[in-house]
C-alpha positions as CSV (number, residue, x, y, z in Angstrom):
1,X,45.1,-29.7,-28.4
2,X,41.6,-31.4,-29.0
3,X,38.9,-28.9,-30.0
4,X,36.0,-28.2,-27.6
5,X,32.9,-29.6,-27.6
6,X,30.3,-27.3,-29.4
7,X,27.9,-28.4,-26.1
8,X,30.7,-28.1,-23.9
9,X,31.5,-24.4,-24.8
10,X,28.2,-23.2,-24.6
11,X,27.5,-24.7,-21.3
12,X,30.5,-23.2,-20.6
13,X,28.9,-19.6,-21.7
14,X,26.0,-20.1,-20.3
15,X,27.0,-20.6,-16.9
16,X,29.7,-17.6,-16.9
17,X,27.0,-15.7,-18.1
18,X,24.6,-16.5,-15.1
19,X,27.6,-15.8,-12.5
20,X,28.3,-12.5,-13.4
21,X,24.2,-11.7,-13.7
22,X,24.4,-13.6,-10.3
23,X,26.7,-11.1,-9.4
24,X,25.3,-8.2,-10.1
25,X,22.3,-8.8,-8.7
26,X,24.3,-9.0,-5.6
27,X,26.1,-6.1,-6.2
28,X,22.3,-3.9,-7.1
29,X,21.0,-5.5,-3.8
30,X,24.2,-4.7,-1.8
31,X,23.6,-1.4,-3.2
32,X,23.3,1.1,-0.2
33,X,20.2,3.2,0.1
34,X,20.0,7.0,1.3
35,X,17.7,7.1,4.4
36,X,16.0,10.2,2.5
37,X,15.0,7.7,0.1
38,X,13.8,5.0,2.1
39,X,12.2,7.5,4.5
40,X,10.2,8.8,1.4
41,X,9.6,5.4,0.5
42,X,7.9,4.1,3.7
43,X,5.5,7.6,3.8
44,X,4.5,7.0,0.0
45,X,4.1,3.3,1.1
46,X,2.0,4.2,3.9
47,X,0.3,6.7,2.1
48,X,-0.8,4.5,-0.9
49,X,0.0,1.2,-0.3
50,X,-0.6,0.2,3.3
51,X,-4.5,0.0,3.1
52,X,-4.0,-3.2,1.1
53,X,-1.0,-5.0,1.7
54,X,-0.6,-4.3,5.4
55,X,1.8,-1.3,7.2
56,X,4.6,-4.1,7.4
57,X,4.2,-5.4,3.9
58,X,2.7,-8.5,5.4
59,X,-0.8,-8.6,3.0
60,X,-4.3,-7.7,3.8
61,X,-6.7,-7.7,1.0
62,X,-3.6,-6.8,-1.3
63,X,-0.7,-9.7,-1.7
64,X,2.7,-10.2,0.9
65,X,4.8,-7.7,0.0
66,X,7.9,-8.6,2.4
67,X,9.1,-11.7,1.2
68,X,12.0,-13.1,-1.0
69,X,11.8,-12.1,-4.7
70,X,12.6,-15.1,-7.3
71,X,13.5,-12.5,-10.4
72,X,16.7,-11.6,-11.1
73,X,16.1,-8.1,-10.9
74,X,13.0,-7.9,-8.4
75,X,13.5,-3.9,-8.6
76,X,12.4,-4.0,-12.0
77,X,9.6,-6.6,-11.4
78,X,8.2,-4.8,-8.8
79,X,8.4,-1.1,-10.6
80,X,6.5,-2.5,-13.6
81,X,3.9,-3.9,-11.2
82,X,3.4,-0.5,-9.5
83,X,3.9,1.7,-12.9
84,X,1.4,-0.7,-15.2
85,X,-1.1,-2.7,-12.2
86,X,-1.5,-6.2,-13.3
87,X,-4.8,-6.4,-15.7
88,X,-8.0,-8.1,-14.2
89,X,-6.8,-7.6,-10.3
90,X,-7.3,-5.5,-7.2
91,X,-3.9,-4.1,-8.6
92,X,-4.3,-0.4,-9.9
93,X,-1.9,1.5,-11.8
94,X,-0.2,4.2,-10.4
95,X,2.0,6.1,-12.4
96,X,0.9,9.3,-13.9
97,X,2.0,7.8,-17.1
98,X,-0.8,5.7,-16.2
99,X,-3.2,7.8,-15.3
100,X,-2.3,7.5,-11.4
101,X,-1.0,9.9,-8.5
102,X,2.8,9.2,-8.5
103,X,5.8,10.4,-10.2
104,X,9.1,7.7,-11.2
105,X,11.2,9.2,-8.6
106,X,8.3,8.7,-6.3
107,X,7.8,5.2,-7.5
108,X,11.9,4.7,-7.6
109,X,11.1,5.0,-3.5
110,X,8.5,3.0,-3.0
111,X,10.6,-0.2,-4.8
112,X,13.6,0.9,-2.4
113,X,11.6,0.5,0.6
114,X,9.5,-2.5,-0.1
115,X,13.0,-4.0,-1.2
116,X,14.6,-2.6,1.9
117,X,12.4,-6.2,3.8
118,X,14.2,-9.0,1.8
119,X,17.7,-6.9,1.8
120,X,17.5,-6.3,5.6
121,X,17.8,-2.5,5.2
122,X,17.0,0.6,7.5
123,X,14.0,-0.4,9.4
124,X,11.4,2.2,9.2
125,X,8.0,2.0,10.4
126,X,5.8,4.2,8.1
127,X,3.4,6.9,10.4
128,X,-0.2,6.1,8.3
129,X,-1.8,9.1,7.6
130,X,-4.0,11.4,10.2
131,X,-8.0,11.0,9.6
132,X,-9.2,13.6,7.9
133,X,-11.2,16.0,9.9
134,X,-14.8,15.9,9.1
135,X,-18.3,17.6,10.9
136,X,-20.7,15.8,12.4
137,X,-23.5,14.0,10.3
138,X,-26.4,13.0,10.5
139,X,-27.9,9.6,10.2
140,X,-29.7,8.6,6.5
141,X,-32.8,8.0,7.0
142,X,-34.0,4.5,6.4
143,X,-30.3,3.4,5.9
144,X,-28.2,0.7,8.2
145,X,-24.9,1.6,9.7
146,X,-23.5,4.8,11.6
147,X,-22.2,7.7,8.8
148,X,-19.7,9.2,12.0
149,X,-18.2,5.3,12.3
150,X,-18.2,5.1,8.4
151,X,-16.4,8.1,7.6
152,X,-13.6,7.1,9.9
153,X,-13.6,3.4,8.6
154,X,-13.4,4.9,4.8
155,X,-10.5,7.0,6.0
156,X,-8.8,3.9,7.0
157,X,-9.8,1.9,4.0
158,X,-11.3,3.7,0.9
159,X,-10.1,6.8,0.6
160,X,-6.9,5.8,-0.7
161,X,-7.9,4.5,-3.9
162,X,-11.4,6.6,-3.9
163,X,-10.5,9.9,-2.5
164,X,-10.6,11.8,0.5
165,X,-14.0,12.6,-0.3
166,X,-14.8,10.1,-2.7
167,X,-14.0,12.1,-5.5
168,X,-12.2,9.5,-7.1
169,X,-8.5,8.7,-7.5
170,X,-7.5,5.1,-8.7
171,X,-11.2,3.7,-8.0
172,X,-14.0,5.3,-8.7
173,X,-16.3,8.3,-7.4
174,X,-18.6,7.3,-4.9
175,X,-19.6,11.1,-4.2
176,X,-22.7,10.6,-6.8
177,X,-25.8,10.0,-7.6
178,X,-26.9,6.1,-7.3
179,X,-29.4,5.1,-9.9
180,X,-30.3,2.1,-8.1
181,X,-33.7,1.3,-6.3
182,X,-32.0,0.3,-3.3
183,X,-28.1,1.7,-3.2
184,X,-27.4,0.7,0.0
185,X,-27.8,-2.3,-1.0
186,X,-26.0,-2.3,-3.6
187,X,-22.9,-0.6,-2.3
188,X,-23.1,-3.2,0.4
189,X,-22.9,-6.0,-2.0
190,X,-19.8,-4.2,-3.4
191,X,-18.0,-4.1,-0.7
192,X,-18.7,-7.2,0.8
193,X,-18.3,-9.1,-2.8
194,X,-16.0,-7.0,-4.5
195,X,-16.4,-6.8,-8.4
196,X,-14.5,-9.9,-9.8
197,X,-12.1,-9.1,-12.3
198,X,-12.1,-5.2,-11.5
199,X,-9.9,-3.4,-9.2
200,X,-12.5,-3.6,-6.4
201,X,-11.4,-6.2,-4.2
202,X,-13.8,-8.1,-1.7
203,X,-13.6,-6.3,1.8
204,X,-16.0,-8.6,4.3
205,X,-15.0,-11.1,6.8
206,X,-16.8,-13.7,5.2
207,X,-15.0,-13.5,2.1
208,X,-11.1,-12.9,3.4
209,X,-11.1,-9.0,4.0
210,X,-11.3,-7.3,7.3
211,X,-14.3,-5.8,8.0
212,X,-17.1,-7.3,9.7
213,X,-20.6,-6.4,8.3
214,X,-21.6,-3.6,10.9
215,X,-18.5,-1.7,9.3
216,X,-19.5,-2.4,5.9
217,X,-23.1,-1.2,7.0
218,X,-21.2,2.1,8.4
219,X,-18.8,2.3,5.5
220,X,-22.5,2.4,3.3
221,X,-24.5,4.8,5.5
222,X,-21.1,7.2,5.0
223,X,-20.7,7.0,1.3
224,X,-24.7,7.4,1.1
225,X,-24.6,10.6,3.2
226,X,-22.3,12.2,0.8
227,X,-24.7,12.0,-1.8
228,X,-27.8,13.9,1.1
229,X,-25.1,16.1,1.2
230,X,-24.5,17.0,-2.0
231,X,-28.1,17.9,-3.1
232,X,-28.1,19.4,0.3
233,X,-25.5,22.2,-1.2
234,X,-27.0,22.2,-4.5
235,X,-30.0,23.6,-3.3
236,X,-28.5,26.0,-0.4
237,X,-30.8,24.5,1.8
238,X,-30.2,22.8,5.8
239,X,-29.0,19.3,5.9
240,X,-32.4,18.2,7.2
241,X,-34.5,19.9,4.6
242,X,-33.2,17.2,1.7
243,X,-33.4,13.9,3.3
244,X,-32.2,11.1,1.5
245,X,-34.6,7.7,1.6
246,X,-34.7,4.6,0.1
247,X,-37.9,3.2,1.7
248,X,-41.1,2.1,0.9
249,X,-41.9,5.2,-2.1
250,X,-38.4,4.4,-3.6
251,X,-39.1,0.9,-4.5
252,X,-42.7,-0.8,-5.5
253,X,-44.5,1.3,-3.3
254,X,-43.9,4.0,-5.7
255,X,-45.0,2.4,-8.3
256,X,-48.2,1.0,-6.9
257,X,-49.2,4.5,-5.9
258,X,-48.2,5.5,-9.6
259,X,-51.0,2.6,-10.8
260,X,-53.6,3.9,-8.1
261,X,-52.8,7.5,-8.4
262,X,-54.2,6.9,-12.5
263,X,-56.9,4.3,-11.8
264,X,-58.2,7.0,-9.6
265,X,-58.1,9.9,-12.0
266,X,-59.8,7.7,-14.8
267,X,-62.3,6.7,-12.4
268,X,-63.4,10.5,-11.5
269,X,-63.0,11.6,-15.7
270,X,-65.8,8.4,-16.2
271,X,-67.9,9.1,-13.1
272,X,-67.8,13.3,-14.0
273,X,-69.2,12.0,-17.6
274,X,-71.5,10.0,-16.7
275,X,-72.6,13.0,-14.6
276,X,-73.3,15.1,-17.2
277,X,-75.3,12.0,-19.0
């Protein structure tokens, strides 16, 4: 009997070795899912995940999540991208090992579920969380935009990665002090623009998210009255006896009355000297 080819054989190995991976995968897709799991799964989804890429996995500001995956072993793929975030995108990490809110086995349910729309699985529609309850506020003076609108809006699309009240959780803390001259604007351009190469994603209509600008300008006035709030609380006194503005004294108007305030004072110290002359 002729000896085999050297190329023969390991064409020969290589394609046994791609029909049994071929068949496991099969097999770990077949794989049947507890419904605790999966019912986990679509509340963590919903919890966490939603906000960006849509309650049916269909993509929002965040990518498609329920499509066909190309790897192998797409559970694997798609726990790394949850566990580590993908560098220099809207993509956070969210493992505690990470420095975000969720635990493997939690993260073992969120890849069963988003999994559960190319495998056909149990179809469950995830119930998004309740808005959180919050008092009545009062408008920031000299700001655009409706705080009540905005703090429902932020519910629905900050608060997941910011914090129920902007405390911080994968993005950042919003419940501060904002150095800026003008921080509405600035927080408007942040939202509207995102922050390229950052985690912030761009959330206006005119750049492919899904607010419109009277929601950004509501989503502002809100994160802006957490801040009147704040000093509010720090100094025990009513909510109107802090206001929060941004108008004319907090930009060049302060500093022209600044410049006039010590022209003024030199003038009187020459005019009082040449007095005493």
């Amino acid at each position: 009997m002729s000896p085999v080819h050297p190329v023969r054989a390991f064409s020969i190995a290589l394609g046994m070795t791609l029909l049994f991976q071929g068949l496991g995968v099969a097999i770990v897709r077949a794989q049947t899912v507890a419904p605790g799991l999966m019912q986990e799964g679509a509340q963590l989804y919903a919890q966490n995940c939603a906000v960006c890429h849509g309650t049916q996995g269909q993509g929002r500001v965040g990518a498609t999540l329920a499509k066909n995956w190309p790897s192998i072993r797409p559970d694997l793929r798609i726990r790394a991208t949850i566990e580590n975030g993908i560098v220099g995108s809207p993509m956070p990490a969210w493992s505690v090992k990470n420095g975000g809110p969720l635990q493997d086995n939690q993260i073992e349910a969120l890849v069963a579920y988003i999994l559960s729309w190319e495998t056909g699985g149990l179809s469950i529609v995830p119930t998004l969380p309740p808005a959180t309850p919050r008092p009545a506020i009062s408008p920031v003076p000299e700001v655009q935009g409706n705080p009540n609108r905005g703090a429902q809006l932020y519910d629905q699309n900050c608060a997941v990665c910011h914090g129920t009240n902007a405390e911080g959780r994968v993005g950042a803390t919003l419940a501060k002090d904002w150095p800026a001259i003008r921080p509405d604007l600035e927080i408007k351009s942040t939202i509207i623009n995102g922050i390229p190469g950052s985690m912030m994603p761009a959330w206006s209509q005119a750049n492919g998210g899904p607010l419109t600008e009277q929601e950004v300008d509501d989503i502002v006035s809100f994160v802006l009255s957490l801040q009147q709030r704040a000093k509010v609380e720090e100094e025990g006194a009513p909510a109107e006896a802090a206001p929060f503005r941004v108008g004319w004294l907090a930009s060049w108007g302060g500093i022209l009355l600044l410049i006039g305030s010590f022209i003024a004072i030199v003038s009187l110290a020459l005019w009082a000297q040449t007095r005493r002359r």
